[in-house]
N, C-alpha and C positions, 0 to 999 in steps of 0.2 A: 260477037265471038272473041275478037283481036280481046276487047273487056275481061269474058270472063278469063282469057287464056293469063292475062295479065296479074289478077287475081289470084286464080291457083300457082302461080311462079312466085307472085310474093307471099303466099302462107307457105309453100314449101321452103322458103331462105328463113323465114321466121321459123319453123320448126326446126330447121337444122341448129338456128342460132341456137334455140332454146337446148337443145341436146345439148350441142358442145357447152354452154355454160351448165349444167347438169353434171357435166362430165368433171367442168373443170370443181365444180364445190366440189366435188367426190373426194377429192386430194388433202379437201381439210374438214374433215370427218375426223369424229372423236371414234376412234376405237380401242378396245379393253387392252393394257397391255400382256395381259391372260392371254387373250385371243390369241389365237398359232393361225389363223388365217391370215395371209396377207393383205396389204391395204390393197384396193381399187384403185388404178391409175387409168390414165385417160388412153381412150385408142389409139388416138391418131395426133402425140406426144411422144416424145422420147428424151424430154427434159424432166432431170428428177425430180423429186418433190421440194419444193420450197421452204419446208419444216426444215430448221437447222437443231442439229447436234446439242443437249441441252435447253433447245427451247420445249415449254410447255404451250401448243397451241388450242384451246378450250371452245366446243363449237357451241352457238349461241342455243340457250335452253339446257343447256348439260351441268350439270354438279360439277365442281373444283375436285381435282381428285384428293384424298386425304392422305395425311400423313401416317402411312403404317408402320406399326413398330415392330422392329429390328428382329427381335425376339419375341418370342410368344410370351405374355404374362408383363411387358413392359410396356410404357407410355414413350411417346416422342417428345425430346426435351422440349423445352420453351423456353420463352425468354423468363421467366423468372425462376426456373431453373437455372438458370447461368448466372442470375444474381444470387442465389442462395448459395450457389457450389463456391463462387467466388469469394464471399465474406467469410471472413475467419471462423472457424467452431469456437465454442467456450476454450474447450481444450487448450487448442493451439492460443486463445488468445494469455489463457493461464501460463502458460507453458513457461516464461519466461520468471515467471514467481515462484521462487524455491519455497518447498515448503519448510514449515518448522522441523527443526530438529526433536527429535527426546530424547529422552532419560540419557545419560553419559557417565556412569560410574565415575569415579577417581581417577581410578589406572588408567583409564584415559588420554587425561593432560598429566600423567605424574612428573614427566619432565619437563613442565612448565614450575616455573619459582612463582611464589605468593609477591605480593606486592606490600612496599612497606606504606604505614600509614604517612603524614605530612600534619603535623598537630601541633599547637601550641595549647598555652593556659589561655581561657579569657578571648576567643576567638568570637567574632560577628556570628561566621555563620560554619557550621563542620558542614560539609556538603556528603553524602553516604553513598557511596553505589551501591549496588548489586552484589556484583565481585568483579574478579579486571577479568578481562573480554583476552583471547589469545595474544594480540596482538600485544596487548599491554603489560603483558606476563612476558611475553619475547624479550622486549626492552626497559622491561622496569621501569615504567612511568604510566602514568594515571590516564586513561579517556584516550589514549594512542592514535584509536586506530583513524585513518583520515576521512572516513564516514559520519564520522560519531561529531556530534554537536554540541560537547559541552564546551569547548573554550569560544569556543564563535558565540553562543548564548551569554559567555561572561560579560563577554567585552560588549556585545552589541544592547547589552540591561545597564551596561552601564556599572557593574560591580569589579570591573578591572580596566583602567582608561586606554588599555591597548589588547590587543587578542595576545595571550602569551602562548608558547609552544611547549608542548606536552614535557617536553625535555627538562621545562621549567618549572614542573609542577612542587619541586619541592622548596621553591620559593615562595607560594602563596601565603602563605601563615605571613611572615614577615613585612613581605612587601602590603598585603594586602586585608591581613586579620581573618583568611581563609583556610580553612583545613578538609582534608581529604583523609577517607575510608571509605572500608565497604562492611555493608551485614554479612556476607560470606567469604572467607577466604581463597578456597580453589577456585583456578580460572577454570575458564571451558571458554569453548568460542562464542557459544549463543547462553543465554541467560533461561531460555528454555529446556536446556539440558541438568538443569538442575532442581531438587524435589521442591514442594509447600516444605517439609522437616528439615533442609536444612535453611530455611530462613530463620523458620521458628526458632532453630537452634543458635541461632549467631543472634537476637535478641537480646537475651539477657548480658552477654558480652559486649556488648554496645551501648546497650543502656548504661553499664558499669564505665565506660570509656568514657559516655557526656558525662557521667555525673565526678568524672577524674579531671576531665578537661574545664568543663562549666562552658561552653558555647553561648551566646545570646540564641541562638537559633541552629538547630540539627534540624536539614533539608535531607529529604529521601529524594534521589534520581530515581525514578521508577513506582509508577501504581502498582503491580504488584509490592513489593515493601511496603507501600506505608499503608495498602489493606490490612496486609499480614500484622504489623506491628501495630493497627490499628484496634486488631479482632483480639490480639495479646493483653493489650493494657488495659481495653474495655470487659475483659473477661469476666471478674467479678461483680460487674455491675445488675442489678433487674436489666431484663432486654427493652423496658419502656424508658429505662435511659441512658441505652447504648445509640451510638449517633453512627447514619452511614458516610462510607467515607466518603470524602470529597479534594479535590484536588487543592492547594492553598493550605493557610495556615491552620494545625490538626489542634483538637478540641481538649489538649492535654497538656499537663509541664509538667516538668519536674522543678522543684522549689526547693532552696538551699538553705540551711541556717547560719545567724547569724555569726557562728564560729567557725564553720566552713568558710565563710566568706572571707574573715579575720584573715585567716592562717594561708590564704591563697596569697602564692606568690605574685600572680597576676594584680591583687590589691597595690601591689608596691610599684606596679609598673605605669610608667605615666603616660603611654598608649591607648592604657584602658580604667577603666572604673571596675569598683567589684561588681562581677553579677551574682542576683539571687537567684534566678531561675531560668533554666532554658526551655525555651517553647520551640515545639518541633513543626515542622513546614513538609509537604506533597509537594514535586515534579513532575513530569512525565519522563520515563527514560529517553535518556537524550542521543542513544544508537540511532544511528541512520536507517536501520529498519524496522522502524517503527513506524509505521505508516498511520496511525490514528491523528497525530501531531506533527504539524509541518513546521519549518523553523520558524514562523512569524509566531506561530503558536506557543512554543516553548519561548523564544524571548518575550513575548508578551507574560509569561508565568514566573520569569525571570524577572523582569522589571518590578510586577509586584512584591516579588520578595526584595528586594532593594528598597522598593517602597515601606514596606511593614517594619523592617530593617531599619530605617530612618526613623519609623513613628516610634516604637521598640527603644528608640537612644533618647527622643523625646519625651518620653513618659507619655505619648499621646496615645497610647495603644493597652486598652483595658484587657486584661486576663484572669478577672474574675469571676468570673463562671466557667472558668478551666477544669478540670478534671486534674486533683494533682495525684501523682502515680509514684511508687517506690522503684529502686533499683531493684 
């Protein structure tokens, strides 16, 4: 008896055990947070629940709860949403690249002054712009503005033994056997404000200038120009033997006679020799925004013209199969 009574006393401590742990899981139960019922606490407790503020406690066998979105019809960010949001748009990465300018009538810059040329007889090379840029109309000097990369190209090809300053420009001829122009006369600030007609139109004025000056060499600053002037001179030609352009020495002269030559005052100067003929030479324009050609680029197309320049004074530089062209 004492036996069994001992028995039924320990299955009833065991039963209660098992209640109160019963009681206590109850407390960490996943319940909806939908649910408007309250959670189950334990009887014979009056310590609150152990779940803290913020924690998410997940009972074993139950789904994660998911992340619902905000709004009806929207997804919850992710992480590679926060990489996308983050990285710049095309837009904004554009944003800081101004576009081109167009068309700019006259009246525009009318109170901007033209620029004068810097020429001798008998020069190496007449170097041609565009037309002068605002800045160089402001102050009346050549390649001004402090973007622009033509005197840094002189000096670093090696066609002037020191970088001269803009200021200087009408020293070149002289000191150096260099000369400046341009194929258009009115400035504007960007080169894109100005049409195809009036290149064309400043052509034939030009050509009349080399063939007044006699140059060894008439360089264009700028692929547009020496397209332009390229598509001019090859006009009468069959199209099977018109040549595309290319940057470097152009596929054409002009050729002097031998009485032109006589009567040149440059004949008499003992700086130079008489020339028969000037062959014309492609650049890239040499603005600072011109982003196809970086400056290693441009002095590199510079040097060869110095180069070609040298062979040119040597007699080592064949131009017979040239294209010879009229004023």
């Amino acid at each position: 008896m004492d036996e069994e009574r001992e028995d039924l006393e320990l299955l009833g401590e065991e039963k209660s055990r098992l209640r109160n742990f019963q009681i206590s899981l109850s407390q960490f139960s996943f319940s909806d947070p939908h649910d408007k019922k309250p959670p189950v606490s334990a009887s014979n407790s009056s310590q609150p629940s152990p779940a803290r503020e913020g924690t998410n406690i997940v009972a074993s066998g139950a789904s994660p709860p998911r992340n619902t979105p905000s709004r009806k019809g929207k997804r919850p960010r992710t992480q590679d949403d926060v990489r996308v949001s983050e990285s710049p748009s095309p837009s904004k990465r554009a944003k800081g690249k101004k576009p081109h300018r167009g068309y700019a009538s006259p009246e525009r810059y009318a109170h901007l002054n033209h620029l004068n040329d810097c020429l001798l007889e008998s020069l190496d090379i007449m170097f041609c712009g565009i037309n002068p840029g605002q800045r160089s109309a402001e102050i009346g000097h050549h390649f001004a503005h402090a973007s622009n990369h033509f005197w840094k190209c002189l000096h670093l090809s090696g066609l002037t033994p020191e970088r001269i300053p803009p200021t200087e420009d009408y020293t070149l001829p002289e000191r150096y056997r260099l000369g400046l122009t341009n194929i258009v006369d009115r400035p504007t600030a960007e080169a894109t404000e100005l049409k195809d007609s009036e290149f064309k139109e400043g052509i034939v004025p030009f050509l009349s200038k080399v063939a007044r000056y006699r140059p060894r060499i008439a360089c264009f600053i700028g692929v547009r120009t020496g397209r332009i002037v390229l598509d001019h001179v090859m006009r009468g030609l069959p199209k099977t033997q018109r040549q595309g352009f290319l940057l470097g020495l152009q596929p054409y002269k002009i050729v002097y006679s031998n009485s032109e030559c006589g009567s040149s005052e440059a004949s008499k100067s003992p700086e130079s020799s008489c020339i028969s003929e000037t062959l014309f030479y492609a650049v890239p324009s040499t603005s600072g925004k011109v982003q196809g050609y970086q400056i290693p680029d441009k002095v590199k197309l510079f040097s060869q013209l110095k180069t070609d320049l040298m062979k040119l004074k040597d007699g080592m530089l064949s131009t017979a199969n040239f294209t010879v062209i009229t004023c």
